[in-house]
Each structure stands twice: as C-alpha cells, then as structure tokens.
N, C-alpha and C positions, 0 to 999 in steps of 0.2 A: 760517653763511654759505653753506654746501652747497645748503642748502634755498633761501635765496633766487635762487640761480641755476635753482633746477631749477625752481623756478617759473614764473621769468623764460624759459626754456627750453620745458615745457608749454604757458603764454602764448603766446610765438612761435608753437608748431609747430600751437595751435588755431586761432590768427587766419590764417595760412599755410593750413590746411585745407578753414575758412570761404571764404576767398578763391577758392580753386580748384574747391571742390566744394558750396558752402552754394549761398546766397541767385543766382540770376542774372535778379532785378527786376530790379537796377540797369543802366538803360542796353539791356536786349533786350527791349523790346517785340516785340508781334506783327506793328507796319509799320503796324497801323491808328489811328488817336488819336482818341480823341472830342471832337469838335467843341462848344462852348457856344453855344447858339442863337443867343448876340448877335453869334457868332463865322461863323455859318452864314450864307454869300450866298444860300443857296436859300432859307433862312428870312426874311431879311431882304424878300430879294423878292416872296415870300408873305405879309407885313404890307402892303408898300407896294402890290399889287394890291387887297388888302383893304380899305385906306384911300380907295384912288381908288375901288373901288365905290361907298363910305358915300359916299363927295364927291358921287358923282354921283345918287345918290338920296335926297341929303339935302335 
C-alpha cells in the first residue's frame, strides 16, 4: 500500500515540475503568428490585381 502512495506521490511532484519548469509551448508564443495565405489581405489583394490585369488583356 506504501508503494502505491509513493508513486502516486513521484507522479504528483513530476507533473508539478513539468508544469513549472518543462514544456512553455503552450500559450507563449513569440507575438508573431503566421498567417495562411487564404488568411493574408495582402495576398488576397495581389490575386485580385492579378485577375483584373488577365481581364483587361484578355
């Protein structure tokens, strides 16, 4: 019964360690996010000038 507490115990005190001092992906980016092109107004608006070009020389 000992043992399972102390496991239960080591458990806790790695996920507690993990938390404070592992992984800090989650949630802190760098501020910048990359955008999907279909997502991109500057993109979008460099198709739509591209399209009225072919319009008007087509």
């Amino acid at each position: 019964m000992i043992y399972i507490f102390a496991v239960i115990g080591v458990i806790t005190v790695a996920v507690l360690l993990w938390q404070a001092f592992g992984s800090n992906t989650q949630g802190r980016g760098s501020g910048s996010t990359t955008v999907a092109p279909d997502d991109d107004p500057e993109f979008l608006r460099s198709i739509g000038k591209r399209d009225d070009n072919r319009d008007e020389d087509g």
